[in-house]
C-alpha positions as CSV (number, residue, x, y, z in Angstrom):
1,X,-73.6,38.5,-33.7
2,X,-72.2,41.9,-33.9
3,X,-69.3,44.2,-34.5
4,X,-68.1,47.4,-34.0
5,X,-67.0,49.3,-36.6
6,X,-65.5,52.6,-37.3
7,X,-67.1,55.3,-39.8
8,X,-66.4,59.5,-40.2
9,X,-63.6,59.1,-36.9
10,X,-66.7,57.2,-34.7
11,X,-67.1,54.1,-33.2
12,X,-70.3,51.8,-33.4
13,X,-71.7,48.8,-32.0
14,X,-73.9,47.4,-34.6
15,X,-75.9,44.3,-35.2
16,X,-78.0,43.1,-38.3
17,X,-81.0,44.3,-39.4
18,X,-80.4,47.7,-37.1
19,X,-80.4,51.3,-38.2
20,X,-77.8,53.4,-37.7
21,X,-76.9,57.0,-38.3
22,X,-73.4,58.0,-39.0
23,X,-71.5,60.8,-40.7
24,X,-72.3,61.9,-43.5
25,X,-71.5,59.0,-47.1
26,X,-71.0,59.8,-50.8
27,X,-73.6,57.1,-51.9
28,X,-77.1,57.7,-53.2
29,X,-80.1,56.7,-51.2
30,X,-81.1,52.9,-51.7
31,X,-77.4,51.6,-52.7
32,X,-75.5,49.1,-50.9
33,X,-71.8,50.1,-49.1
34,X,-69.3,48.3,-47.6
35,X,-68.1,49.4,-43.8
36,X,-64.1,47.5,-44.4
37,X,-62.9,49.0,-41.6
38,X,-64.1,46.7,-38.8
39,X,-62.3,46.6,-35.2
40,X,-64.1,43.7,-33.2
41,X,-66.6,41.2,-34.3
42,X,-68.5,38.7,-31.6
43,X,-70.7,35.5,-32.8
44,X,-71.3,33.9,-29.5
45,X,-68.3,32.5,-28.3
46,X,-66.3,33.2,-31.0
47,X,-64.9,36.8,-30.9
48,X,-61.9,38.0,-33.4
49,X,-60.4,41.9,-32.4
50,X,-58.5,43.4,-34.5
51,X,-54.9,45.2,-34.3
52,X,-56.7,47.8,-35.2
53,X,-58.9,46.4,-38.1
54,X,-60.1,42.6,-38.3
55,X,-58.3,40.8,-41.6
56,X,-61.2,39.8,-44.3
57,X,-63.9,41.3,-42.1
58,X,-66.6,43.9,-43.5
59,X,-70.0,44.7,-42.8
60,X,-72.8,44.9,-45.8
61,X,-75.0,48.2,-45.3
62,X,-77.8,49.8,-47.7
63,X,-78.4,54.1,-47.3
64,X,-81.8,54.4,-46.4
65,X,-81.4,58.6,-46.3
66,X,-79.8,61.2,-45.2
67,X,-80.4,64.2,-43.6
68,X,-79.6,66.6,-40.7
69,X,-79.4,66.9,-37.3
70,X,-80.8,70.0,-35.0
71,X,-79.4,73.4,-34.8
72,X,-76.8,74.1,-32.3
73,X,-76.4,77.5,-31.8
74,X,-72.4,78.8,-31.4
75,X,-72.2,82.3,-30.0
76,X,-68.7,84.3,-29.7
77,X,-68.4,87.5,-27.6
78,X,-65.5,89.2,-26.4
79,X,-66.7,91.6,-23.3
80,X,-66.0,95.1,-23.4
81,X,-65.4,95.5,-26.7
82,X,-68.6,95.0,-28.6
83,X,-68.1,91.9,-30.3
84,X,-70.8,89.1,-30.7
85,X,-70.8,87.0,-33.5
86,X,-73.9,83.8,-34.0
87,X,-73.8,81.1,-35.6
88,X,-75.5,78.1,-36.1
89,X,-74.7,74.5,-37.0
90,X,-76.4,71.3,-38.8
91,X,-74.5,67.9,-38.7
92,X,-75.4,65.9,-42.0
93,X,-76.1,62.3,-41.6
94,X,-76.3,59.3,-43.0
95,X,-79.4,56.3,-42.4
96,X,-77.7,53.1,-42.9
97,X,-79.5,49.6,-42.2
98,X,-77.0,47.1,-41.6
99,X,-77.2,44.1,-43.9
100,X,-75.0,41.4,-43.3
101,X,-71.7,41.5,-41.2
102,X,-69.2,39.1,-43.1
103,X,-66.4,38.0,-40.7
């Protein structure tokens, strides 16, 4: 069984008992969060899609952690006129071990 769901503007495929990292959540490390806005959900044969979201399907996560992603280095420069401007970048994220996917 799995289903694909949609979190911070992303799409993923995810099945029970895998980890996934996603955009940064508001919820403390080792709480439980429920992921309502499920597009497609597959158990075998059966398969329900949505139009956009699956009615009365959710999927049953718990935050392991969060943290962040590597550097990426953004670097502006106009020529011939002496500007340069670096900056760098972190993407927070969020650990989540999918529990159960209710359908």
């Amino acid at each position: 069984m799995y289903a694909i769901i949609k979190s911070g503007g992303r799409q993923y495929k995810v099945t029970e008992g895998q980890v996934v990292w996603v955009n940064l959540l508001s919820a403390e490390p080792g709480s439980e969060v429920s992921l309502g806005d499920v597009l497609f959900v597959a158990n075998g044969d059966e398969v329900r899609s949505g139009r956009p979201l699956v009615d009365g399907a959710s999927v049953k996560a718990q935050v392991l952690n969060h943290a962040k992603d590597k550097k990426i280095l953004v670097f502006k420069k106009k020529r011939r006129k002496g500007y340069h401007k670096a900056q760098g970048h972190r993407q927070d994220y969020t650990a989540l071990k999918i529990l159960a996917i209710e359908a």
